[in-house]
SEDO-637224 format. One record per residue (C-alpha): residue number from 1; z, x negated, y. Coordinates in Angstrom, 3 decimals, always signed. Each point is the difference from the previous one (the first is absolute). Example, Ala and Ser with C-alpha at 12.3 -4.5 7.8 and 13.67 -1.06 7.14 Angstrom:
2
+------+----------+----------+----------+
: resi :        w :        u :        v :
+------+----------+----------+----------+
:    1 :   +7.800 :  -12.300 :   -4.500 :
:    2 :   -0.660 :   -1.370 :   +3.440 :
+------+----------+----------+----------+
This chain:
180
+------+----------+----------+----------+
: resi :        w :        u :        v :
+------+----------+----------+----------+
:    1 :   -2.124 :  +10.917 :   +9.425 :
:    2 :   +0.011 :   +3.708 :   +0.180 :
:    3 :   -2.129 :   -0.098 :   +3.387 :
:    4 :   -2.307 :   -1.942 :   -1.447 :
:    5 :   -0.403 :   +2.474 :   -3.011 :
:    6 :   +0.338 :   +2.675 :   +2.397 :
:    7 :   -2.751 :   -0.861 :   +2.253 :
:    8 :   -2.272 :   -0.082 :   -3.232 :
:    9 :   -0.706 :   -4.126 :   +0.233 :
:   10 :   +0.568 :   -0.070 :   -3.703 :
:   11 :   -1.612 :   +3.040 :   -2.211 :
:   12 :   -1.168 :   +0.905 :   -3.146 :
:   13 :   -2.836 :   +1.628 :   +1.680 :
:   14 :   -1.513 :   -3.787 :   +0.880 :
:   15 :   -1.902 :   -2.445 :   -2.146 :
:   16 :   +2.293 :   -2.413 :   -1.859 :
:   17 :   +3.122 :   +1.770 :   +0.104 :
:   18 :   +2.715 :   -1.442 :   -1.531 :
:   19 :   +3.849 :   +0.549 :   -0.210 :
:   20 :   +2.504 :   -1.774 :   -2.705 :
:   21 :   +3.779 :   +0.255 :   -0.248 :
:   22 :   +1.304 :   -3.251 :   -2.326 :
:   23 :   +2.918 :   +0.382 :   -1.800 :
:   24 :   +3.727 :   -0.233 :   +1.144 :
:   25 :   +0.825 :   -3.522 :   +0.221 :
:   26 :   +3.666 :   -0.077 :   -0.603 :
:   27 :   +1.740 :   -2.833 :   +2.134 :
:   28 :   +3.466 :   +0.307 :   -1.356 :
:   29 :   +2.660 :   +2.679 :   -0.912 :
:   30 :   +2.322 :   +0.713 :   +2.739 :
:   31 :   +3.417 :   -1.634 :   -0.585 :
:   32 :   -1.786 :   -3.268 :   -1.334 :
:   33 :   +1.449 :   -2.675 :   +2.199 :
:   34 :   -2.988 :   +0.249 :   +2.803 :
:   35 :   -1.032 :   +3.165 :   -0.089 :
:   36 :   -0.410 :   +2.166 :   +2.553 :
:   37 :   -3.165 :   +2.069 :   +1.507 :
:   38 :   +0.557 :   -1.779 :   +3.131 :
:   39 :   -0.162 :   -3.688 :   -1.420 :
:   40 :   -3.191 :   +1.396 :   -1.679 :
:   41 :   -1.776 :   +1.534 :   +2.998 :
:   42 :   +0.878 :   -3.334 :   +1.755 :
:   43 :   -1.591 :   -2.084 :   -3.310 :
:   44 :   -3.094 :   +2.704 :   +0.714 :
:   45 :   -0.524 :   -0.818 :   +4.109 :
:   46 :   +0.558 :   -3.805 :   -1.164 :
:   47 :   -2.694 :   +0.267 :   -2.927 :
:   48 :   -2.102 :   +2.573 :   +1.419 :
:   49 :   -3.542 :   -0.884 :   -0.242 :
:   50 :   -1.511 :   -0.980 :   -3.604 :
:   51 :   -1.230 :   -3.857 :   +0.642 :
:   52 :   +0.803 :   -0.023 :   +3.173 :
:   53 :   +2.236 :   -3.037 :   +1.257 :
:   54 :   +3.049 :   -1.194 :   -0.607 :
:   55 :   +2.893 :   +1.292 :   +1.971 :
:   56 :   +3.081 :   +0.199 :   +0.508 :
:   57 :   +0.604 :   +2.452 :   +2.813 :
:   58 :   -1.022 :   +3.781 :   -0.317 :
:   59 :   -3.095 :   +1.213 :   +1.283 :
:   60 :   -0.114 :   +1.845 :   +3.249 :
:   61 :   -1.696 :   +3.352 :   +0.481 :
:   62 :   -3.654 :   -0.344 :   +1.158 :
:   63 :   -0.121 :   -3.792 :   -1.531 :
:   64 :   -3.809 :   -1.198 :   -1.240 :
:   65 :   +0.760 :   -1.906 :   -2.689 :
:   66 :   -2.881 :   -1.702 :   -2.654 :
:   67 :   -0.430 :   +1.211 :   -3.413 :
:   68 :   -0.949 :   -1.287 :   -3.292 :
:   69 :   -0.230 :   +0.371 :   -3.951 :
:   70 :   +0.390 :   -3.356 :   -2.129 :
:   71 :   -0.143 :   -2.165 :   +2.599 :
:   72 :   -3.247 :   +1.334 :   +1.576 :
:   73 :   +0.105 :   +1.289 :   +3.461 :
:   74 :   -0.897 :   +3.701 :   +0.483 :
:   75 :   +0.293 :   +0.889 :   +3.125 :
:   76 :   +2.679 :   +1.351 :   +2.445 :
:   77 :   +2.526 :   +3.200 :   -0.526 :
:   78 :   +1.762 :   +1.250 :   +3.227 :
:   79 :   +3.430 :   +0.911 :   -1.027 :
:   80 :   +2.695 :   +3.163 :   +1.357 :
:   81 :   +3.141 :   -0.219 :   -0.920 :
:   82 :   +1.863 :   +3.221 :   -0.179 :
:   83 :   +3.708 :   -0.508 :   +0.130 :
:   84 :   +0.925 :   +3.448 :   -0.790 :
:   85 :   -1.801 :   +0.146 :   -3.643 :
:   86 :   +0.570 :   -3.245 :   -0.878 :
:   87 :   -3.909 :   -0.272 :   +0.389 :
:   88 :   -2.460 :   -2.608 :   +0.694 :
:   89 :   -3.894 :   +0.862 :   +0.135 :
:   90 :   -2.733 :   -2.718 :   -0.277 :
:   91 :   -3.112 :   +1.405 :   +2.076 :
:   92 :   -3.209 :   -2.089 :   -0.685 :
:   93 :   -1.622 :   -1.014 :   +2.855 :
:   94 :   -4.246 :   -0.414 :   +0.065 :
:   95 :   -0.093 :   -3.641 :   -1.207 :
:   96 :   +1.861 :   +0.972 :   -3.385 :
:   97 :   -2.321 :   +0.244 :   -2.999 :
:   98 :   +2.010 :   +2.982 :   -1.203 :
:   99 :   -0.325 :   +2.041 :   +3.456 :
:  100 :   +0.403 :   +2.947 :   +1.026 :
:  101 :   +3.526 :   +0.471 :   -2.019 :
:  102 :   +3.995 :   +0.296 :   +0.334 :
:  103 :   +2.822 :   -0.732 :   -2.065 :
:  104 :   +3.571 :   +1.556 :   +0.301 :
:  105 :   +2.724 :   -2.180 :   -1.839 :
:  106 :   +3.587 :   +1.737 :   +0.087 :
:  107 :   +3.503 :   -0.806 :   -1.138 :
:  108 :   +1.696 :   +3.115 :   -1.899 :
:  109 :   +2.690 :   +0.539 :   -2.081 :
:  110 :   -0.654 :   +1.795 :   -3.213 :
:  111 :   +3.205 :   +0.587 :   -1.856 :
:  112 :   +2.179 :   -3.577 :   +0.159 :
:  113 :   -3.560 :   -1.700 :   -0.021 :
:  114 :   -1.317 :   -1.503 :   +4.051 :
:  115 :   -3.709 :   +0.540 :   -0.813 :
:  116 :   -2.860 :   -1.080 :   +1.335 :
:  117 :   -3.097 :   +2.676 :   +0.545 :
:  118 :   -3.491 :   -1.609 :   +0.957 :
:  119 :   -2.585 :   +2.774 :   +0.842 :
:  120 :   -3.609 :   -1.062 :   +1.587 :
:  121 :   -2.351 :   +2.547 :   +1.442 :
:  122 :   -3.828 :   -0.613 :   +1.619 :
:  123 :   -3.487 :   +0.132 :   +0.494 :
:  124 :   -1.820 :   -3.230 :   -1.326 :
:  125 :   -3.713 :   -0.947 :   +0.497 :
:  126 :   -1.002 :   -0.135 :   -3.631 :
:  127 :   +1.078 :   +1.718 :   -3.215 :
:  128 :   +0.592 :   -3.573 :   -1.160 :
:  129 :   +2.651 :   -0.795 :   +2.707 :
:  130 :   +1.455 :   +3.190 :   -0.125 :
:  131 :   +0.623 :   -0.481 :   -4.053 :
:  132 :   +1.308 :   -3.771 :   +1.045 :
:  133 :   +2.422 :   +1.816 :   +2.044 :
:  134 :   +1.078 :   +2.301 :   -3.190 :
:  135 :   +0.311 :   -2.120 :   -2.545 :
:  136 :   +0.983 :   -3.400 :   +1.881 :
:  137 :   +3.162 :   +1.429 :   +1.973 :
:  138 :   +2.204 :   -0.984 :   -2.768 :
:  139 :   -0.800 :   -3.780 :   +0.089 :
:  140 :   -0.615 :   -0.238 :   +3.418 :
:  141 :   +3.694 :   +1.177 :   +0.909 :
:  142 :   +1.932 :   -1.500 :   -3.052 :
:  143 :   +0.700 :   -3.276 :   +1.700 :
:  144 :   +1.990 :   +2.057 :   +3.570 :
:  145 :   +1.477 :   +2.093 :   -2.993 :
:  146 :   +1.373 :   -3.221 :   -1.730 :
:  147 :   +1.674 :   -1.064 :   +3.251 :
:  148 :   +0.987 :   +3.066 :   +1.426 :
:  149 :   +1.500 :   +0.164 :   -3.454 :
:  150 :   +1.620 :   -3.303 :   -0.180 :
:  151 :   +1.465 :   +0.436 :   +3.614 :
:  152 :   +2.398 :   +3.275 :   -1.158 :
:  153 :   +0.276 :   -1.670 :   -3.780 :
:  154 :   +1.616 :   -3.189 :   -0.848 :
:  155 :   -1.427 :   -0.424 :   -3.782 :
:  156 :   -3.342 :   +0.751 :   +1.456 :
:  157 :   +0.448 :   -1.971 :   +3.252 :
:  158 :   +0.488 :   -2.974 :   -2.875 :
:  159 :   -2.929 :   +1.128 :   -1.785 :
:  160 :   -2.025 :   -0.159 :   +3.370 :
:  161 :   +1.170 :   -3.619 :   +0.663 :
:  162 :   -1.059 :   -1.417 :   -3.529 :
:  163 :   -3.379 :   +1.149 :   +0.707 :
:  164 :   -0.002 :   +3.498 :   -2.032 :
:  165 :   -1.343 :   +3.066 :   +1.056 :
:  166 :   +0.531 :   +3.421 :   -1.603 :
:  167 :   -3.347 :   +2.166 :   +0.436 :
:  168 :   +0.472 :   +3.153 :   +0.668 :
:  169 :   -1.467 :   +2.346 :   -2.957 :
:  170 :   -3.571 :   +1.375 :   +1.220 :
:  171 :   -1.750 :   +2.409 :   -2.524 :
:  172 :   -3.654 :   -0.993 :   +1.823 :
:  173 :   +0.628 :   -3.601 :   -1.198 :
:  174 :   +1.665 :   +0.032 :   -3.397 :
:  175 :   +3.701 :   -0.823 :   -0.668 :
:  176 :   +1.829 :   -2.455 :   +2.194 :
:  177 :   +1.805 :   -3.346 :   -1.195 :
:  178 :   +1.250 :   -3.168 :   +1.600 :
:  179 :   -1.762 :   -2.191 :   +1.429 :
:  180 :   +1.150 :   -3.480 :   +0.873 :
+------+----------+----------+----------+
């Protein structure tokens, strides 16, 4: 990600700039039964790509994987995985309708808390999709955070299976809830 910023493919000195950092999505506290930043970042290759299919390996670095936001396809994300950080970054690739874009998602601890950190950085074609990309990042992620979430978390992992998710808080779109 840092070449890519590096090499100036993302600035605020283009058109449609945008950049957004959600906030921490804790996954569990760290001597919960399940919780470790390894069984996260494993939940996070598994459920990397918002919309994307089903799996239940983890993705592989360099995989093309489709995209999409309440059930509608958006395109295709290229995705790195980066072992060392506990990193995996979503590239869009031409056909997605939120091009030219990344997004970094990293496991952390923060105190006794595994925590989730979602940053997105880019260049869109239109003020309109580059305002989609900050103020629809909550939503579109909330459903990999649920089972990244439920995979280090057994009273969320139940949650998860009766159909729940917990949306993570997004000041762009009001205050979160349940939703069943």
């Amino acid at each position: 990600m840092k070449e890519l910023i590096r090499n100036g493919a993302y600035s605020k000195l283009y058109e449609h700039y945008h950049e957004y950092e959600l906030p921490p999505a804790v996954l569990c506290t760290l001597g919960e039964e399940g919780c470790s930043v390894e069984g996260a970042y494993e939940a996070l290759k598994v459920h990397a790509v918002p919309g994307g299919p089903k799996r239940t390996s983890p993705i592989k670095d360099g995989e093309r994987s489709p995209a999409s936001f309440a059930r509608v396809l958006g395109g295709h994300v290229l995705t790195h995985v980066e072992e060392d950080t506990h990193s995996i970054i979503n590239v869009t690739e031409r056909d997605h309708h939120l091009h030219d874009g990344l997004v970094q998602r990293r496991v952390v601890v923060e105190g006794d808390k595994v925590v989730l950190r979602t940053f997105g950085i880019g260049n869109n074609s239109s003020w309109f999709h580059a305002r989609g990309n900050e103020e629809g990042a909550g939503m579109a992620f909330a459903e990999s955070t649920d089972r990244i979430r439920a995979a280090v978390s057994p009273k969320a992992e139940q949650c998860s299976r009766e159909g729940w998710y917990i949306l993570a808080p997004n000041p762009a779109m009001g205050p979160s809830g349940l939703l069943p």
